[in-house]
C-alpha positions in Angstrom: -151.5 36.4 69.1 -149.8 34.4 66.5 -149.9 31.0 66.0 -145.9 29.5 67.2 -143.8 26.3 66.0 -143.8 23.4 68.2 -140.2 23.0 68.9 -140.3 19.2 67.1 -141.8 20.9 63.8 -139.3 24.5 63.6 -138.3 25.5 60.6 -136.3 27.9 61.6 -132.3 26.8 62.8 -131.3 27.2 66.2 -128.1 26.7 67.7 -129.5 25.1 70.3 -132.6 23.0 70.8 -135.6 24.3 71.8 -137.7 23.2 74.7 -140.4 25.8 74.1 -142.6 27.1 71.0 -139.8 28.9 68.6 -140.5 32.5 68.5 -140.8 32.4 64.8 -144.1 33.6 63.8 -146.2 30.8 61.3 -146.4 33.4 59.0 -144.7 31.2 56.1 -147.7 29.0 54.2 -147.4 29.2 50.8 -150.7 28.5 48.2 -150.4 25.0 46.9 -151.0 24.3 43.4 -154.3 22.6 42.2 -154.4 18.9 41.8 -153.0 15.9 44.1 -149.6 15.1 42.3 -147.3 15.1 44.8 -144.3 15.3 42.4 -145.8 18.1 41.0 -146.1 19.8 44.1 -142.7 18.8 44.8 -141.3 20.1 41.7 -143.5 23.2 41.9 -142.5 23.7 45.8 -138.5 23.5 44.3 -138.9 26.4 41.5 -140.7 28.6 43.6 -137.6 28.3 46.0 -134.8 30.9 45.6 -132.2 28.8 45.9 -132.6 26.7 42.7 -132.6 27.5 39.0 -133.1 26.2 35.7 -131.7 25.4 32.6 -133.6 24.6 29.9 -132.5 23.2 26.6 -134.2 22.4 23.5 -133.9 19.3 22.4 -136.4 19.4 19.2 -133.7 20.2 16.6 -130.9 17.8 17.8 -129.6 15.2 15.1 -127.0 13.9 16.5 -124.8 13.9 19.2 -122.7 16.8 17.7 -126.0 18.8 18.4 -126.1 17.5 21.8 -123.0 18.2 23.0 -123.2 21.5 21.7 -126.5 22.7 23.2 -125.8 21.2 26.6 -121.8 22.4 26.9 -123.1 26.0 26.0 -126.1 26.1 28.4 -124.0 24.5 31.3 -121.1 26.8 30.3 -118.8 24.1 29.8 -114.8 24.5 29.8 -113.2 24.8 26.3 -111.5 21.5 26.8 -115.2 19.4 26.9 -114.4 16.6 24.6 -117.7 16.2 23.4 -118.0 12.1 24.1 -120.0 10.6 26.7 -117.1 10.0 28.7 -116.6 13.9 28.7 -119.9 14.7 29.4 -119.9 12.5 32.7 -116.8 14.5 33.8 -118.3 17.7 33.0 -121.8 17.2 34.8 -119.8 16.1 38.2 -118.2 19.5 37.9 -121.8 20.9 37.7 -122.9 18.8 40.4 -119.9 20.5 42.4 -120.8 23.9 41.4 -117.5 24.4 39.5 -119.4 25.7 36.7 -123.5 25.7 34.7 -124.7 26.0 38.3 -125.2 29.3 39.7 -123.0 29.3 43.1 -125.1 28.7 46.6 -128.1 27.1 45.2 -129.2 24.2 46.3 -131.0 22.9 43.4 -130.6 23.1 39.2 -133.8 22.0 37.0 -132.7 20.4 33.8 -135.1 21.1 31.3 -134.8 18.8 27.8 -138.1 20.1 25.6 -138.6 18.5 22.0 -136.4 15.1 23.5 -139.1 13.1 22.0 -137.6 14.5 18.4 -134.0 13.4 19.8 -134.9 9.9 21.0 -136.2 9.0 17.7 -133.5 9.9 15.9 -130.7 8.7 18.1 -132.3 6.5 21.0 -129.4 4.6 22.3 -127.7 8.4 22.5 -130.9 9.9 24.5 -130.9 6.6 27.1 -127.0 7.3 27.6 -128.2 11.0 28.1 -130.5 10.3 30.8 -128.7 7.7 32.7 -125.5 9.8 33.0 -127.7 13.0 34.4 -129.5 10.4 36.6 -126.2 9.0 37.6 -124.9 12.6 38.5 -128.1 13.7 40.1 -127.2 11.0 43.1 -124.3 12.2 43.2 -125.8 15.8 43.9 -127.9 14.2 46.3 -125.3 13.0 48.3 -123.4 16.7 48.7 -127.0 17.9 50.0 -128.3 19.4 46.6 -131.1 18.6 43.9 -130.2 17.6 40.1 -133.5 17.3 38.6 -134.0 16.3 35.0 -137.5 17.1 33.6 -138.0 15.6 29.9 -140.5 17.2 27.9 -142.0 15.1 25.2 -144.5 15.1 22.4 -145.0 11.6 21.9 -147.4 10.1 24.2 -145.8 6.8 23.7 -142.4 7.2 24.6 -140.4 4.5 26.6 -136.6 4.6 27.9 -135.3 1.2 29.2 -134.1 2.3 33.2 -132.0 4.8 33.8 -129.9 5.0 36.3 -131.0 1.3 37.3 -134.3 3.0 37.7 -137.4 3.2 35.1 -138.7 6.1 33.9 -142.4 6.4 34.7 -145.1 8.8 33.3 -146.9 11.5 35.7 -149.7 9.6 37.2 -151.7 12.9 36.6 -151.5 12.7 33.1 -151.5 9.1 32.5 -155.3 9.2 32.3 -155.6 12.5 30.2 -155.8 11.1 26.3 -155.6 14.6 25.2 -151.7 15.1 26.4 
């Protein structure tokens, strides 16, 4: 006999409520990945979902904001009117944020992936802070139609620090904080 859902813990949607075990089978657990970090697991639990994608960019070679705007209007298939100003980029990542365009219709969740940003921030740091406050500006805005904007920043610098974005700081993995070899 299989093992049922209580009806307070279904995760299957009913039209109506339940006031017996759901018929759904719990046939659904997934592996977890190794380790404790629960924003890990979070982030892992997201990708492996099929309704989320991700976009990554590489940040390493940017040298200015002409390179910025660039890279990120091509991978979020901008319009051919992006303005390629701050102001312009706001506009356009509400659009994405809305599906209109750089996110692929009826998922749920885009991953933002900025690699080599460390290369970026050094170069042009008040430029990378206005970068990551406007996609954590947008990414509430996401959260508040019901999807996920999530904005992983991949650096090579161990010692990297953004003032707050999006009136919230920036913090490193507590898994890795300890590992002096990262």
């Amino acid at each position: 006999m299989l093992d049922r859902h209580p009806p307070s813990r279904c995760c299957v949607r009913h039209p109506e409520p339940l006031s017996r075990p759901c018929p759904a089978p719990l046939d659904h657990k997934r592996p977890r990945p190794a380790g404790r970090d629960r924003a890990t697991f979070r982030s892992w639990r997201l990708s492996t979902r099929k309704r989320s994608s991700t976009t990554r960019i590489d940040a390493s070679n940017w040298s200015g904001l002409q390179d910025l705007h660039r890279d990120v209007a091509a991978a979020l298939d901008f319009p051919d009117y992006y303005g390629r100003n701050f102001n312009a980029l706001n506009d356009c990542l509400r659009d994405v944020v809305h599906q209109y365009y750089g996110w692929t219709p009826g998922t749920t969740g885009l991953a933002l992936v900025l690699t080599g940003y460390d290369a970026f921030a050094g170069q042009c740091p008040d430029e990378a802070w206005t970068t990551l406050d406007l996609v954590a500006k947008c990414s509430r805005v996401a959260s508040l139609l019901g999807r996920r904007l999530l904005c992983l920043v991949q650096s090579n610098d161990p010692n990297i620090q953004f003032e707050p974005v999006g009136a919230m700081t920036p913090h490193w993995n507590d898994a890795e904080w300890l590992h002096s070899a990262r």
